[in-house]
C-alpha positions as CSV (number, residue, x, y, z in Angstrom):
1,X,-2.5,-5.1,17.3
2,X,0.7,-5.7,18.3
3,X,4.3,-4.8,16.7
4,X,4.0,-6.5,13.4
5,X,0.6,-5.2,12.9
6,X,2.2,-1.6,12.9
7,X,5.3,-2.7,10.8
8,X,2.5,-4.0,8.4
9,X,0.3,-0.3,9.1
10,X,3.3,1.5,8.2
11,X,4.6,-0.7,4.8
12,X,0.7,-0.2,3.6
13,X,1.4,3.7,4.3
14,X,4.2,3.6,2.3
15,X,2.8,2.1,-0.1
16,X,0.1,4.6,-0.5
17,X,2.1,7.3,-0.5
18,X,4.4,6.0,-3.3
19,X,1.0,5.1,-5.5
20,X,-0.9,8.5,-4.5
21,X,2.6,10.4,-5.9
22,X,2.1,8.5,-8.9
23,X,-2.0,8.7,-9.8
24,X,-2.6,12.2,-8.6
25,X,0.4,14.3,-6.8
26,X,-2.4,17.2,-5.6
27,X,-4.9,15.1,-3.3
28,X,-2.0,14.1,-0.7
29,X,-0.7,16.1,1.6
30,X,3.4,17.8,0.3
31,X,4.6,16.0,3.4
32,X,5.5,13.0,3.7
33,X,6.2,12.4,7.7
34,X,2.0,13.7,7.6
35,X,1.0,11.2,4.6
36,X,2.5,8.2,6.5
37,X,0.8,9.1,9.8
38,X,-2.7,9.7,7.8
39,X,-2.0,6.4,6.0
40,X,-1.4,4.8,9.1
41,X,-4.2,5.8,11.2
42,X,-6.2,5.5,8.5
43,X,-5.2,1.7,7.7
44,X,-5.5,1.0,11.8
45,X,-9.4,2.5,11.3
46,X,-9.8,0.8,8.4
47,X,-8.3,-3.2,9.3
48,X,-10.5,-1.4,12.8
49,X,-13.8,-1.3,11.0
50,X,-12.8,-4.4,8.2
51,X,-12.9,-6.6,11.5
52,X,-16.3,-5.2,13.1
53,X,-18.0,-5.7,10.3
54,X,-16.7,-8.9,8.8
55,X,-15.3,-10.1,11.7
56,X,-14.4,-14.0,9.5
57,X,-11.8,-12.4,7.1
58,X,-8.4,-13.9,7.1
59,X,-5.9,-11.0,9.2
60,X,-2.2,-11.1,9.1
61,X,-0.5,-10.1,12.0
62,X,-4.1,-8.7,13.2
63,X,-4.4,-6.5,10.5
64,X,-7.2,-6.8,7.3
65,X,-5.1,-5.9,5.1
66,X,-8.0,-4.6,2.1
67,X,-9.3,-3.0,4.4
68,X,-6.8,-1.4,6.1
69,X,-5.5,-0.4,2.0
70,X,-9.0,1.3,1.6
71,X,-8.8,3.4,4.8
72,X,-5.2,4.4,4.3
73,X,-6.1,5.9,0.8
74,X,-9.2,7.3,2.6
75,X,-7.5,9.0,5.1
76,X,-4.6,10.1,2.8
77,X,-6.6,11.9,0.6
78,X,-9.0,13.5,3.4
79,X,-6.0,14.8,5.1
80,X,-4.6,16.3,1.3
81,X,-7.6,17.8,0.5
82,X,-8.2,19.7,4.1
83,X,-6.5,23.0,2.8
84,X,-8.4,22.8,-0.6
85,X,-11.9,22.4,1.5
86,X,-10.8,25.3,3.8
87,X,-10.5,27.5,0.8
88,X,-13.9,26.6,-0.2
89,X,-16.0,26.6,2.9
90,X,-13.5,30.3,3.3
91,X,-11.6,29.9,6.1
92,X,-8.4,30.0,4.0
């Protein structure tokens, strides 16, 4: 990955973040500096995993960018629903 691919990480963040806000405000996390890092490591796993297991899918800039879309929603909503799963398991 190089320094586009993380300009293109970050935009998909974003990008997340703003759609998340929109469909359902409670499963990401109130911050937004720790949504965009979630997104982002999430859409680096994802493109990460996109390219391991389909390994002939078109990248821009190194990055699969479906896949990368699918992990930074993944990760996103993992990271917002943490405190919610503490509460359950009781650790909260």
């Amino acid at each position: 990955m190089n320094l586009g691919g993380l300009f293109i990480l970050v935009a998909i963040a974003i990008l997340v973040r703003m759609a998340g806000r929109r469909m359902a405000p409670l499963l990401l996390p109130p911050s937004r500096l720790l949504t965009i890092v979630a997104g982002t490591l999430g859409g680096w796993g994802g493109s990460y995993a996109g390219h391991a297991l389909l390994p002939l899918v078109p990248q821009v800039a190194g990055i699969d960018i479906p896949m990368a879309v699918a992990g930074a929603f993944l990760a996103s909503i993992l990271v917002g629903l943490a405190p919610f799963l503490m509460v359950l398991v009781g650790r909260g």
